[in-house]
N, CA, C and O of each residue as an XYZ file, in Angstrom:
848
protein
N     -32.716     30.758     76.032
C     -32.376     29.984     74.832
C     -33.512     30.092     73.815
O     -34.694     29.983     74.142
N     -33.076     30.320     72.513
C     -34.436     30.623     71.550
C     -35.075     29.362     71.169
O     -34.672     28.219     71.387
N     -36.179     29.764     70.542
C     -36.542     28.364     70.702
C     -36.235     27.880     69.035
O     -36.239     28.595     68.033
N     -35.996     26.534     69.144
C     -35.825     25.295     67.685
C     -36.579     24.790     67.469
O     -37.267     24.059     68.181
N     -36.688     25.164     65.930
C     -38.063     24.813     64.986
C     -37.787     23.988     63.681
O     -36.785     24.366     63.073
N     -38.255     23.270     63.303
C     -38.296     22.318     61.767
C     -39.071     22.719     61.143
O     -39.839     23.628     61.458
N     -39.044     22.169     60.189
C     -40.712     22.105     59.364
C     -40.846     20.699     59.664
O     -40.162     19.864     60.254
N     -42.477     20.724     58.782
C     -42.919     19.281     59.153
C     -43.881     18.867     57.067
O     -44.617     19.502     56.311
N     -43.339     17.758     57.056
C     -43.563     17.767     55.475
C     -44.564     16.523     55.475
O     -44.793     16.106     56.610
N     -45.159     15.894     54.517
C     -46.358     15.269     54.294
C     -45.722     14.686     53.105
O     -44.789     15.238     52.523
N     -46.281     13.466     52.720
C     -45.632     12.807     51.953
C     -45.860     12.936     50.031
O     -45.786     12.198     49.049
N     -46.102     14.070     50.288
C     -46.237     14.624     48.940
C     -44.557     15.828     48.713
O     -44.242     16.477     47.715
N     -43.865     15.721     49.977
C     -43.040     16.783     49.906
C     -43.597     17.980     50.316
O     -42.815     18.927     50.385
N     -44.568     18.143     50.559
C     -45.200     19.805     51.157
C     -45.030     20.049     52.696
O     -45.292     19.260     53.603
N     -44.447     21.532     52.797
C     -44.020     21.670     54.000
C     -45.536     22.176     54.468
O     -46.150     23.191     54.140
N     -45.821     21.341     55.150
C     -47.138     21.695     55.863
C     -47.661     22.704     57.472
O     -48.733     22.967     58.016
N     -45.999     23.046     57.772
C     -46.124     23.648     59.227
C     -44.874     23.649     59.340
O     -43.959     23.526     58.525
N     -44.954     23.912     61.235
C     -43.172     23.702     62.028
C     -43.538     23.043     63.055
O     -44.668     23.235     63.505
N     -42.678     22.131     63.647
C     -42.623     21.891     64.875
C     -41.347     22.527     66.137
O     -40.218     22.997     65.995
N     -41.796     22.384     66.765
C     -41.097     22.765     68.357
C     -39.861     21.952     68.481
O     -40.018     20.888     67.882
N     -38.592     22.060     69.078
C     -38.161     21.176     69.655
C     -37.480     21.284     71.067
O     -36.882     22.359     71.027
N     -37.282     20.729     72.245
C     -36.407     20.660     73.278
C     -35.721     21.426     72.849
O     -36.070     21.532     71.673
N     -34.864     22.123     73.047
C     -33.697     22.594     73.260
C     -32.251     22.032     73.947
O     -31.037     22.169     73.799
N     -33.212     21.308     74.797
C     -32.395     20.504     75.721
C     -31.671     19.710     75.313
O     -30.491     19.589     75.642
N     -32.391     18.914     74.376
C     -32.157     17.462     73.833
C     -31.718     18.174     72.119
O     -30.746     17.448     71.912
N     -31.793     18.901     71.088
C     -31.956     19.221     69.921
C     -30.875     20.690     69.631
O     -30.867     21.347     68.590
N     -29.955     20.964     70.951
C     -29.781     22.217     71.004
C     -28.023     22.440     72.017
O     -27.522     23.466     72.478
N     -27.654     21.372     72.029
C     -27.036     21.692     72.729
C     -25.159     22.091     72.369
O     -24.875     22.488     71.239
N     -24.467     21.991     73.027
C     -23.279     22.905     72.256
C     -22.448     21.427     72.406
O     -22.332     20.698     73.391
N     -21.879     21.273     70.924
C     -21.066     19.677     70.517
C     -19.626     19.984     70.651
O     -18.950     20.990     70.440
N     -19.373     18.767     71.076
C     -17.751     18.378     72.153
C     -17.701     17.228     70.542
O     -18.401     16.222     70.433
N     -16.831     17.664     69.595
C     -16.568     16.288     68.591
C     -15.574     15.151     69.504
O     -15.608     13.935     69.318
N     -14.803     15.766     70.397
C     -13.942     14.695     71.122
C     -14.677     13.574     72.175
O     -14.177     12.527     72.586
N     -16.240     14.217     72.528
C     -17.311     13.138     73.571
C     -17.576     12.221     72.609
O     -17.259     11.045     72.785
N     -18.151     12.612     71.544
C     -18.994     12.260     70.062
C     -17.853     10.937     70.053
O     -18.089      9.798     70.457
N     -16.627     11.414     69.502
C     -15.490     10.807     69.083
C     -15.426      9.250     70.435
O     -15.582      8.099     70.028
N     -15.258      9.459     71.471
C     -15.469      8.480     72.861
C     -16.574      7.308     72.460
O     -16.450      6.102     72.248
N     -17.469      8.017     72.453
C     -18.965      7.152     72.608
C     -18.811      6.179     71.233
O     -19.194      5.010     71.277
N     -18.235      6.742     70.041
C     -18.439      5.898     68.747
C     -17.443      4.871     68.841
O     -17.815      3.834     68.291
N     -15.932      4.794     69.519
C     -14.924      4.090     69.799
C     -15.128      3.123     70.417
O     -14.613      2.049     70.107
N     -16.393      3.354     72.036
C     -16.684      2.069     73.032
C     -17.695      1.544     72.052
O     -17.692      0.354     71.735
N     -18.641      2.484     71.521
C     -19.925      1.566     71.054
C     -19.408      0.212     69.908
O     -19.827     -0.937     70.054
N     -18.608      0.551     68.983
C     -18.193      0.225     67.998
C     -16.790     -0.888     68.298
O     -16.456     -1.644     67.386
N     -15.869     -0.906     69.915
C     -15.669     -1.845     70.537
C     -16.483     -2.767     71.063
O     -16.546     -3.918     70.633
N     -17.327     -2.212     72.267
C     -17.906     -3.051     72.369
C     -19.219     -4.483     71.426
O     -19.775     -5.525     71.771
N     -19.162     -3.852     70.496
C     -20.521     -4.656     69.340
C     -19.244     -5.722     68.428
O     -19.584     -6.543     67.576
N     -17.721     -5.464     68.856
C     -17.115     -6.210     68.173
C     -16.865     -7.786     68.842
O     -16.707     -8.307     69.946
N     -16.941     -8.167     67.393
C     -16.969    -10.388     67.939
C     -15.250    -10.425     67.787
O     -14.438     -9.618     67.333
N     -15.130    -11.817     68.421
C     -13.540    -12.083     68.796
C     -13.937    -13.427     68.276
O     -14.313    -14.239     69.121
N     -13.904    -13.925     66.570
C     -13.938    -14.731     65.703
C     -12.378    -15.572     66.011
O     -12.369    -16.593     66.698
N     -11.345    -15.105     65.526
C     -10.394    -15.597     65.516
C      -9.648    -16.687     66.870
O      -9.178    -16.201     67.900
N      -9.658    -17.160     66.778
C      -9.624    -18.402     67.823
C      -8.451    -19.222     67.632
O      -8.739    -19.735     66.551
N      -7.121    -19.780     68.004
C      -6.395    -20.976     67.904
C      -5.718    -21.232     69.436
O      -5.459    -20.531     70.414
N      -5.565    -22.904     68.993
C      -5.994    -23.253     70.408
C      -4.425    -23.739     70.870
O      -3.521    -24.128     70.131
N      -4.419    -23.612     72.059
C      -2.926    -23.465     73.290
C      -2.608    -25.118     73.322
O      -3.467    -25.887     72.890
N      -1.540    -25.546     73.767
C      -1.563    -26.765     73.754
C      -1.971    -27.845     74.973
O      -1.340    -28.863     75.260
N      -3.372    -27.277     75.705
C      -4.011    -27.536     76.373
C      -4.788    -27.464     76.214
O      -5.578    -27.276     77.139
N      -5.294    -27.571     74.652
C      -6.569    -27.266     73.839
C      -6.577    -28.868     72.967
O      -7.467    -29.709     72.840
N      -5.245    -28.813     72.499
C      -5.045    -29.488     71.255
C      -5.361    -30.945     71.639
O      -5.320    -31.226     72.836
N      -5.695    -31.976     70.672
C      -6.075    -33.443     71.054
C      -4.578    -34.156     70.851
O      -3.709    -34.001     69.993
N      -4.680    -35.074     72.122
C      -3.224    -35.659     71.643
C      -2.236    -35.603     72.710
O      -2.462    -34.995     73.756
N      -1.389    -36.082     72.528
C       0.222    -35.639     73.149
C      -0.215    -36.441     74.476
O       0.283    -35.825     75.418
N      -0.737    -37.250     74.818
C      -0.563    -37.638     76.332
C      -0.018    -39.286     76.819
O      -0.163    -40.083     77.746
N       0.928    -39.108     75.062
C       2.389    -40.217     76.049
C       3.728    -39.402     75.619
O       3.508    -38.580     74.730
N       4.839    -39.455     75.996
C       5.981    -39.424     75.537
C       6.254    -39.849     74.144
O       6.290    -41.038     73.830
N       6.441    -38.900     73.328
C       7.119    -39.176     72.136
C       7.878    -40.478     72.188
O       7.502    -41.509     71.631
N       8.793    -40.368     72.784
C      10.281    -41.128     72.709
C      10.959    -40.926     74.004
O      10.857    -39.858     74.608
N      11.803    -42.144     74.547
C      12.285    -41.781     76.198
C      13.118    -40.852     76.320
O      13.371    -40.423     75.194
N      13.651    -40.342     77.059
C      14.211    -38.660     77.797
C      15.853    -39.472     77.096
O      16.591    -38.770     76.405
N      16.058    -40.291     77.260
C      17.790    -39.928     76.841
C      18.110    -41.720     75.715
O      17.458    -42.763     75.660
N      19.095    -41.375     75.184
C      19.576    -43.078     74.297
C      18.943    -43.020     72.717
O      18.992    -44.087     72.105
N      18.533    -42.207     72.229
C      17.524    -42.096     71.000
C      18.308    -40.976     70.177
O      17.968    -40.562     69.068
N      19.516    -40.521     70.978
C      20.233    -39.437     69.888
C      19.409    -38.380     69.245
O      19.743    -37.790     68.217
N      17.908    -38.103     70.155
C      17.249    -36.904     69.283
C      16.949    -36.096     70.797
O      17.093    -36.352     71.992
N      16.442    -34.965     69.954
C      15.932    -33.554     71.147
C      15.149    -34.431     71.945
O      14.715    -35.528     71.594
N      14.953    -33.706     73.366
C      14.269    -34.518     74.439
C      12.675    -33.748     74.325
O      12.823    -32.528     74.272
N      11.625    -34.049     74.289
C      10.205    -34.316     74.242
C       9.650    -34.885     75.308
O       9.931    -35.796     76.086
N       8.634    -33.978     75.119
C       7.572    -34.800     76.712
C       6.251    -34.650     76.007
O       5.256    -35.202     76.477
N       6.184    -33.949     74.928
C       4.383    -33.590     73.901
C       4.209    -33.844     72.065
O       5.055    -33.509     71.236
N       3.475    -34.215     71.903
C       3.840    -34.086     70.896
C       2.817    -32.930     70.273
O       2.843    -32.647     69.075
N       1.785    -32.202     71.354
C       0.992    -30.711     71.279
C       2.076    -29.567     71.837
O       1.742    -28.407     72.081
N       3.719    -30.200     72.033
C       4.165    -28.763     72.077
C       4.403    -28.044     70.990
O       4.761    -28.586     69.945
N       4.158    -26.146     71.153
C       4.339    -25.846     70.157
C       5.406    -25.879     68.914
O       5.203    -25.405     67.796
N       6.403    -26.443     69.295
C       7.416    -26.808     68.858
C       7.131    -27.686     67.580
O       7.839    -27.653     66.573
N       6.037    -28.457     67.732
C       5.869    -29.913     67.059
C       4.811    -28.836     65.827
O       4.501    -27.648     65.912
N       4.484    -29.886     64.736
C       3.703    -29.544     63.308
C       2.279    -30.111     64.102
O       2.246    -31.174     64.722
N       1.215    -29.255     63.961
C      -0.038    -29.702     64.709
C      -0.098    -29.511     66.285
O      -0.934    -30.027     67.027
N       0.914    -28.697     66.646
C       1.100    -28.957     68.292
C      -0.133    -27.418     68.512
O      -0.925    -26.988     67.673
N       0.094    -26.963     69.766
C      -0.777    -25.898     70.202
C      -0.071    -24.877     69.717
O       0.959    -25.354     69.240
N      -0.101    -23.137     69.527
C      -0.426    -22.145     68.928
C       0.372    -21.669     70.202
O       0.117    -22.194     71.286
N       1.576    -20.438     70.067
C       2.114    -19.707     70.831
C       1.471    -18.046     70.577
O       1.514    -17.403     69.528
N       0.958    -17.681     71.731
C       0.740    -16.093     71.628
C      -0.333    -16.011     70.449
O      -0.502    -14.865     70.031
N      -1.208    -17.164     69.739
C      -1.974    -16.882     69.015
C      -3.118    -16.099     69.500
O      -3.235    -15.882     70.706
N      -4.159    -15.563     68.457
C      -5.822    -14.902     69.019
C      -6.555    -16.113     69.425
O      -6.752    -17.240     68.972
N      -6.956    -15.254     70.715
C      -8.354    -16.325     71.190
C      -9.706    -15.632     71.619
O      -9.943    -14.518     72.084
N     -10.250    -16.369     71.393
C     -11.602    -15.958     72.128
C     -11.777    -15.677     73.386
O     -12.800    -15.485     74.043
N     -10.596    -15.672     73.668
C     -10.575    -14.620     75.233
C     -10.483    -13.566     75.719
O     -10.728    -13.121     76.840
N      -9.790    -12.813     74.038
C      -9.791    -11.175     74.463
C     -11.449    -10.408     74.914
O     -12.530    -10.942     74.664
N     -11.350     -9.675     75.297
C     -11.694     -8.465     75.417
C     -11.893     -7.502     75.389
O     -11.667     -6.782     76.361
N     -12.645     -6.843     73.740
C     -12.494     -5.344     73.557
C     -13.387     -4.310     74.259
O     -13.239     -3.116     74.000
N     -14.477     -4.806     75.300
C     -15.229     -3.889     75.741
C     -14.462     -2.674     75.942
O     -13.238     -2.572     76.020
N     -15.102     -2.015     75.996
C     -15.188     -0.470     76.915
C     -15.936      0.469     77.874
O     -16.985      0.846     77.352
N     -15.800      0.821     78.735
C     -16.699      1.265     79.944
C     -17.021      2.837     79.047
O     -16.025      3.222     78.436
N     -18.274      3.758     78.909
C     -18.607      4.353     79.004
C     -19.900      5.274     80.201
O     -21.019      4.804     80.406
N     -19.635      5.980     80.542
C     -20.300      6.792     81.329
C     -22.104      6.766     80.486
O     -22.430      7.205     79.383
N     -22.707      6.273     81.240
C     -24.068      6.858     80.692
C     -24.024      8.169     80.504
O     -24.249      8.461     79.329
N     -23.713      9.574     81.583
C     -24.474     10.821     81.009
C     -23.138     11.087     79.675
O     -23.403     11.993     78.885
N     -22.105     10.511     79.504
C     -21.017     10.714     78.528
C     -22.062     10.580     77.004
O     -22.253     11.344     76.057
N     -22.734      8.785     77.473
C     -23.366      8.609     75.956
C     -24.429      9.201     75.290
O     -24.673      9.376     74.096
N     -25.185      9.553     76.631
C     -26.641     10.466     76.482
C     -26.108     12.125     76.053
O     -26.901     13.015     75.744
N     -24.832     12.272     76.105
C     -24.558     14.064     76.214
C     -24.294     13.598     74.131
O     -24.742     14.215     73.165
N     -23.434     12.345     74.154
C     -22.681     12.390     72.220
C     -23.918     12.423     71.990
O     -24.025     13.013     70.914
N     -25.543     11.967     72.588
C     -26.462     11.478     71.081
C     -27.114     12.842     71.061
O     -27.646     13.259     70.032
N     -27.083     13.504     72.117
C     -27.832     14.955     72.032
C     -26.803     15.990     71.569
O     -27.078     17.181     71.720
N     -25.751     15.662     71.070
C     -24.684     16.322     69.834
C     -25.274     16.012     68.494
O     -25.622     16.710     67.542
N     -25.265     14.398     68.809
C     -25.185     14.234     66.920
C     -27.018     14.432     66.846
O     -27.638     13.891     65.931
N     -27.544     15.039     67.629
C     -29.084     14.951     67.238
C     -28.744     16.923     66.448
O     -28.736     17.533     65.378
N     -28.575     17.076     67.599
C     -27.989     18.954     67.660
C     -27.361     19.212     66.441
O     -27.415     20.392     66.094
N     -26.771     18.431     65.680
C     -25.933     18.323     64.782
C     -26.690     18.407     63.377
O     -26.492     19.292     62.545
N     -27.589     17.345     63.245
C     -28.440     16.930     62.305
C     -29.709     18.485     62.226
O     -30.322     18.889     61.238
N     -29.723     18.906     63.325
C     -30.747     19.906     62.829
C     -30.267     21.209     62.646
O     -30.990     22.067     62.140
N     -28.890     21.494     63.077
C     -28.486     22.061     62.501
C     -27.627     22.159     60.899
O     -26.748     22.966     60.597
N     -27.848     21.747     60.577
C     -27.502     20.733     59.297
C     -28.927     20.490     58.117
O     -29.110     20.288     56.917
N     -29.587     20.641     59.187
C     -31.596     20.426     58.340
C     -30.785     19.333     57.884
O     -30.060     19.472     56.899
N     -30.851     18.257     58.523
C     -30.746     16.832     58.035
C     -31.995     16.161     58.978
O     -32.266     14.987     58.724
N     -32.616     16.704     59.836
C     -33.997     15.893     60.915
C     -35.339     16.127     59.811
O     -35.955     17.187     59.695
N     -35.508     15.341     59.338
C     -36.797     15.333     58.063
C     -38.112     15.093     59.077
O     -38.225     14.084     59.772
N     -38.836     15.905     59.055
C     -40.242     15.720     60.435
C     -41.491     15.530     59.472
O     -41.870     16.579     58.950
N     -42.255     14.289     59.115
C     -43.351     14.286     58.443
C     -44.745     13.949     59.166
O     -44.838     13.139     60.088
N     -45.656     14.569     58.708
C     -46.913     14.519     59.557
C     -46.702     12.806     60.785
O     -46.395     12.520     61.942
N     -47.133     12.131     59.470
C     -46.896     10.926     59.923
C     -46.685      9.950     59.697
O     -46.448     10.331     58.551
N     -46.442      8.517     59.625
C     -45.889      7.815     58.984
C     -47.406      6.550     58.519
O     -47.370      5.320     58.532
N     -48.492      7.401     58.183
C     -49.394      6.377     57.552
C     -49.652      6.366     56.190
O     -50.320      7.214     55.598
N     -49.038      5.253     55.626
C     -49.048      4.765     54.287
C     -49.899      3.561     53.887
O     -49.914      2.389     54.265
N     -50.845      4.497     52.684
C     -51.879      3.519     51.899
C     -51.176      1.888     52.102
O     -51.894      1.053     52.653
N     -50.178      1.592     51.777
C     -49.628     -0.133     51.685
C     -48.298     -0.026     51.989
O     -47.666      1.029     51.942
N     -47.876     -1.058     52.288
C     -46.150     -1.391     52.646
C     -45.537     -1.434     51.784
O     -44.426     -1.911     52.014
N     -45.847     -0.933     50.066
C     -44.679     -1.176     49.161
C     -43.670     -0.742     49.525
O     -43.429     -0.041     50.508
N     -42.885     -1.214     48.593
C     -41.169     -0.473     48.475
C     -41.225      0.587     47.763
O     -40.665      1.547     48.291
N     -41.961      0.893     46.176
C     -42.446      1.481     45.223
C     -42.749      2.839     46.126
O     -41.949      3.773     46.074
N     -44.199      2.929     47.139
C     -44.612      4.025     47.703
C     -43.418      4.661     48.393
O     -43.218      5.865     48.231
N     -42.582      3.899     49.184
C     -42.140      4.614     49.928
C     -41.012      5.359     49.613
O     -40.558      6.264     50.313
N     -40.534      4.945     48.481
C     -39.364      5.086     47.768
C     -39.831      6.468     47.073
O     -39.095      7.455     47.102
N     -41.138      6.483     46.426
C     -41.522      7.553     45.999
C     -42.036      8.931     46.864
O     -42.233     10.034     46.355
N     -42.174      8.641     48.053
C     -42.482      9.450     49.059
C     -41.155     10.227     49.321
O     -41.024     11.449     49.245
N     -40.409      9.521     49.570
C     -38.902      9.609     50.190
C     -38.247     10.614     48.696
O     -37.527     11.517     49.121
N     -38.336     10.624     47.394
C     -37.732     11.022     46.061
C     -38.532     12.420     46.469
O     -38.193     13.320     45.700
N     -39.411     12.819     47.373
C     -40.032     14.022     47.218
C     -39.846     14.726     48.349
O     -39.989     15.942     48.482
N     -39.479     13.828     49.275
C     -38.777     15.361     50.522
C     -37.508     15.647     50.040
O     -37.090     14.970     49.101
N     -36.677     16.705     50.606
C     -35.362     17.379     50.535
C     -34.440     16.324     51.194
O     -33.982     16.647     52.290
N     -34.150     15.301     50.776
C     -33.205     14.163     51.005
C     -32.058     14.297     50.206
O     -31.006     13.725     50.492
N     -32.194     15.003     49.240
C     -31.466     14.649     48.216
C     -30.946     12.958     47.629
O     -29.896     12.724     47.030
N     -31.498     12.433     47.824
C     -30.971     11.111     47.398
C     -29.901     10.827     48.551
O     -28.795     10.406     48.212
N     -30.185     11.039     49.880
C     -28.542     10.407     50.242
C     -29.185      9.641     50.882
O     -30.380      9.423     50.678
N     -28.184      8.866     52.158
C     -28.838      7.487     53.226
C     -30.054      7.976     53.676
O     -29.974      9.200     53.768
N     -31.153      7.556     54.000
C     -31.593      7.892     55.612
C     -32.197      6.912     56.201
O     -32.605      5.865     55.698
N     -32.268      7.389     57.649
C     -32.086      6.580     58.651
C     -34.132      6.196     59.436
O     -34.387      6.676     60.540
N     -34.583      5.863     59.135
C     -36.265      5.882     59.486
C     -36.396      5.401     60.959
O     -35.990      4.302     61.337
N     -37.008      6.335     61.770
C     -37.325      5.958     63.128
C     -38.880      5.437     62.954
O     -39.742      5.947     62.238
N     -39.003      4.238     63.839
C     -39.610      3.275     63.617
C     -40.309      2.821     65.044
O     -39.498      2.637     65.952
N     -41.415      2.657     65.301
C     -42.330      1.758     66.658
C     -42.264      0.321     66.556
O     -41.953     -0.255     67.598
N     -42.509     -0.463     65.433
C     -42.804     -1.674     65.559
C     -42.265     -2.147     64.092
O     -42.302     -1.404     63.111
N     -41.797     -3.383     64.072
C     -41.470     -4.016     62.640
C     -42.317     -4.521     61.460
O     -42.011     -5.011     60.373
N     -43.526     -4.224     62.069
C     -44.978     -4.532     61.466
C     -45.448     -2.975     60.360
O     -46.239     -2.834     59.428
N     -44.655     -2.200     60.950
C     -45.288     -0.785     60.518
C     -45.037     -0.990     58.871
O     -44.427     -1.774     58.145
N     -45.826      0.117     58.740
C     -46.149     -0.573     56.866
C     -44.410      0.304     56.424
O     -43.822     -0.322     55.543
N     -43.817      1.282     56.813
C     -42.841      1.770     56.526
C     -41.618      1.100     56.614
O     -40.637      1.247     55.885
N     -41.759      0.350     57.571
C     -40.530     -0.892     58.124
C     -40.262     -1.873     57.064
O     -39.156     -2.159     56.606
N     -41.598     -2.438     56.669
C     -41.813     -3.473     55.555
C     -41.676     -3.155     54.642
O     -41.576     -4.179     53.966
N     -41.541     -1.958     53.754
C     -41.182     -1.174     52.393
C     -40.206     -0.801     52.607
O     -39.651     -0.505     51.549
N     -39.306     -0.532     53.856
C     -38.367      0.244     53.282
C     -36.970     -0.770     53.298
O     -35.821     -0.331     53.340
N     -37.345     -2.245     53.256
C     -36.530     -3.284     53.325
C     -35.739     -3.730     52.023
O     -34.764     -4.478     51.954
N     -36.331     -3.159     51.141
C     -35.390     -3.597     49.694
C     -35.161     -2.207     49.204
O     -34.734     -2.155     48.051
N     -35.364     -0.953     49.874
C     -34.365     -0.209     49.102
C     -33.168     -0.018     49.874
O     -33.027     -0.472     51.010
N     -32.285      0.673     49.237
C     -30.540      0.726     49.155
C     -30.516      2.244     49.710
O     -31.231      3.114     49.214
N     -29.432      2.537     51.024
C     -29.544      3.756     51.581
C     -30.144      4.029     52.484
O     -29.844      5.010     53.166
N     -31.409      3.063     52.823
C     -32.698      3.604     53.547
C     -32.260      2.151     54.858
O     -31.876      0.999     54.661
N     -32.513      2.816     55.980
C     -32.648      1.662     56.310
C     -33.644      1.870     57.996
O     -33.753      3.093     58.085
N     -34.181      1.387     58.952
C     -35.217      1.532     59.655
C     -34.651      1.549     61.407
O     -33.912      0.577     61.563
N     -34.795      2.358     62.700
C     -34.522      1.777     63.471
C     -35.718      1.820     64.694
O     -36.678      2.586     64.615
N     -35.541      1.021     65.665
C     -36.855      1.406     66.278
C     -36.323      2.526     67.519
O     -35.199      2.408     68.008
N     -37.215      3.541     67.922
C     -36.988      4.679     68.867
C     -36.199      4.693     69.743
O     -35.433      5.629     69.972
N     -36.299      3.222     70.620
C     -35.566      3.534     72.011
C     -34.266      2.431     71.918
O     -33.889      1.670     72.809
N     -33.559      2.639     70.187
C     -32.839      1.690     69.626
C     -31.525      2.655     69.627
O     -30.393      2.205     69.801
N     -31.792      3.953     69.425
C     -31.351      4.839     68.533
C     -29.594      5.167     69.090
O     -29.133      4.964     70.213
N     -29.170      5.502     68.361
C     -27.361      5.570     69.006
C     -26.705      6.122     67.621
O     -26.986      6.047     66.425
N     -25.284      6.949     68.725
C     -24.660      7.708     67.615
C     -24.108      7.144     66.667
O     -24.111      7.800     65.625
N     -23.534      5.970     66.626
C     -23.231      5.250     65.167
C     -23.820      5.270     64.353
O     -23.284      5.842     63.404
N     -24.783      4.900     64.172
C     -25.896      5.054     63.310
C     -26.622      6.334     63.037
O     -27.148      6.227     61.929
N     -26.909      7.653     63.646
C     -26.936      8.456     63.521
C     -25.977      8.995     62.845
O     -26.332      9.934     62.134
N     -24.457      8.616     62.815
C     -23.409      9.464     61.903
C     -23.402      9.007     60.521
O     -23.285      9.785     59.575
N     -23.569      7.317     60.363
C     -23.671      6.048     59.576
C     -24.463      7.083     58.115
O     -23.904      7.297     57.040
N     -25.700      7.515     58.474
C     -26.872      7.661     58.122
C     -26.981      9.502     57.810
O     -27.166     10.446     58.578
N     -26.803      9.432     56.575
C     -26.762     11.723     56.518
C     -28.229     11.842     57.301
O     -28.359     12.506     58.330
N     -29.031     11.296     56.833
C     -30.537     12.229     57.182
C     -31.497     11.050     58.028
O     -31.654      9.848     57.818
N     -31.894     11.706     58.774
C     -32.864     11.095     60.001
C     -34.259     11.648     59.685
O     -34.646     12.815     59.746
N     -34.957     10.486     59.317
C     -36.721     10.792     58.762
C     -37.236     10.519     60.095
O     -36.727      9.565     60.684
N     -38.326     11.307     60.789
C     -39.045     10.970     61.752
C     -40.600     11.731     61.496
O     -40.862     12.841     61.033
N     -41.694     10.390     62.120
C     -42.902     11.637     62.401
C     -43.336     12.214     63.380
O     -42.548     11.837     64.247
N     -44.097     12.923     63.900
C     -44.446     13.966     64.597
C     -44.524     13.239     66.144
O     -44.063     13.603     67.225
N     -45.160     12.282     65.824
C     -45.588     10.999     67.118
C     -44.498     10.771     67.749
O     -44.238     10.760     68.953
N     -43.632     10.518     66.456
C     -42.175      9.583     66.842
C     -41.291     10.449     67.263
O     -40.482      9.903     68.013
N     -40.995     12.128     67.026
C     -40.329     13.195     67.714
C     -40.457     12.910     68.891
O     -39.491     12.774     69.642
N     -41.652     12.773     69.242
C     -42.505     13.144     70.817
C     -41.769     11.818     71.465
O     -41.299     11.877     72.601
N     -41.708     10.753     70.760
C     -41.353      9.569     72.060
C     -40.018      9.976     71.777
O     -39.759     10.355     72.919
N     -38.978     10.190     71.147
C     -37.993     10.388     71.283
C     -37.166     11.393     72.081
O     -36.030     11.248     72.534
N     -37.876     12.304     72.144
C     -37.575     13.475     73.093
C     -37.768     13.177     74.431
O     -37.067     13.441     75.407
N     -39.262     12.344     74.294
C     -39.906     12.154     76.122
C     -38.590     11.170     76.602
O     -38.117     11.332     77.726
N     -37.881      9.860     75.425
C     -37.106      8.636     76.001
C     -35.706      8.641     76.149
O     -35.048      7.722     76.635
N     -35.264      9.732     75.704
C     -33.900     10.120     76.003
C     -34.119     11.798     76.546
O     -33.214     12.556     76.197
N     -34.909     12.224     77.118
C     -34.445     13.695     77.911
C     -34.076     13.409     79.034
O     -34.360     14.360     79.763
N     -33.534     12.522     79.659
C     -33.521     11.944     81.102
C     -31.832     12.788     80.844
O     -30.997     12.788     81.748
């Protein structure tokens, strides 16, 4: 297998070198129908079950007889929470009981992210910069750093160590940009996101934390 190379840029926009990559992990041949799996459970499972109405074993109330079973010339009643009644309990309504999980295979999810990684560099969408040390945490710097690599102005996605990092903290009020930390990383967000900024450090843990 030949080997896969980037450049590696400095925050002036200058391509300053290349780096190496796995092959393993950066190289491998994409199944869009695995890709397609992994984004369906991930994107089930992270979903909330908001909608809620309650059965009539929920509802407050109803625990005498309306009116006695016969002599009253009306329908016979035993609730006044059946659903039948205005205010009674909810037939076949949503509850907070469903269940959208989905079971995925670990090597299933680990095979989509080493697609959509495979994907991105083939694509020269993996932006590799020396490193991520910046004079101050503005928004201003980083924004201007970012206007000078080959981004073209679209999303990208910043791999990140700690929430303290001066890049994390600047890159919070711009629009497009947004931060994740390394061993966070998943194909939603990888597709979410055209271009994936990483530095040289941060390649290295990423490769070492998902080549398993």
């Amino acid at each position: 297998m030949s080997d896969i190379k980037v450049k590696v840029y400095n925050w002036q926009g200058e391509a300053t070198g290349s780096e190496k990559l796995d092959a393993k992990f950066f190289g491998v041949k994409i199944n869009p129908i695995v890709v397609q799996q992994v984004v369906i459970a991930q994107r089930a499972n992270s979903r909330e079950t908001l909608a809620h109405t309650k059965g009539r074993s929920e509802v407050r109330g109803g625990g005498r007889k309306p009116w006695k079973q016969k002599g009253t010339g009306r329908a016979r009643h035993g609730s006044i929470r059946s659903p039948l009644w205005v205010g009674g309990g909810i037939t076949f309504g949503p509850t907070a009981d469903r269940n959208f999980t989905q079971k995925i295979n670990k090597k299933t999810k680990a095979a989509a992210l080493k697609m959509v990684m495979t994907d991105k560099v083939a694509s020269e969408k993996l932006i590799v910069v020396e490193s991520y040390d910046m004079a101050d945490a503005k928004t201003k710097t980083l924004q201007s750093a970012l206007k000078k690599l080959p981004i073209n102005g679209k999303s990208v996605l910043l791999v990140t160590t700690t929430a303290k990092d001066n890049v994390n903290l600047a890159a919070k009020n711009l629009k497009k940009v947004e931060t994740i930390y390394f061993g966070s990383i998943n194909v939603v967000d990888l597709l979410k996101y055209q271009y994936l900024v990483v530095s040289k450090a941060m390649l290295a843990k990423i490769q070492e934390h998902y080549r398993k």
